[in-house]
Structures are given as C-alpha cells and as structure tokens.
N, C-alpha and C positions, 0 to 999 in steps of 0.2 A: 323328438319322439323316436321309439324305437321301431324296427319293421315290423311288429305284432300290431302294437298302436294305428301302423299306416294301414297297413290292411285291412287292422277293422274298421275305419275309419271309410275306406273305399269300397269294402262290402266282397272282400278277395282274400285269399288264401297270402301267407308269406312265401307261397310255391309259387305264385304265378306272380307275385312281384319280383322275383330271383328271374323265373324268366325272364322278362320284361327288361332287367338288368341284363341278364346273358344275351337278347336279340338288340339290346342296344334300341329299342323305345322309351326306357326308364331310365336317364343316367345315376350312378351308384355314387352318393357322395363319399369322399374318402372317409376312413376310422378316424375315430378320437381318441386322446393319451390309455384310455380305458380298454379300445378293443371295438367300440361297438361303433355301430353306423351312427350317424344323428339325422332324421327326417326332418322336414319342416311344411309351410305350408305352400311352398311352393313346390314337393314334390307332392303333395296331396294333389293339389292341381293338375299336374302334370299328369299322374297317376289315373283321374278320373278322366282326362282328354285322351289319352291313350285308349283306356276302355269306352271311350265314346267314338271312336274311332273306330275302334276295330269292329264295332257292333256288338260289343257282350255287355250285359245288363247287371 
C-alpha cells in the first residue's frame, strides 16, 4: 500500500506520517523500481503504536 492507503487506514494525515518518518518514530521503507514507497501491515502497526504512544487519538 501506498502512504495515502496508510494514513487512512491509521486515521492521520500523509503529513504527519512524513513526520513520523523525519523524527525517526516511523521507519521509511526504501522505494520500489517504480519510485514509490511500499507499506505493509507491519507499518500500519507500527504507525498506530506510535500514535498510541504519543497520546493522539
């Protein structure tokens, strides 16, 4: 899945998972031959622990 896919999925913005990526609580998987990121469900996981973390809903 793409990062729009993960977002909506986590209930957040594609802005605040770039953050996430830029503070280093979201690791960023590398590009595929294509250009684009590939998520999976273990960044969805990761994604929702992090916002469970931090306290935002």
């Amino acid at each position: 899945m793409r990062i729009g896919e993960l977002a909506a999925l986590a209930g957040v913005s594609t802005r605040t998972v770039r953050h996430y990526h830029h503070q280093g609580v979201l690791p960023q998987p590398p590009r595929r031959v294509n250009g684009y990121r590939e998520y999976g469900l273990r960044d969805t996981l990761r994604l929702a622990r992090a916002r469970r973390l931090t306290g935002t809903s």
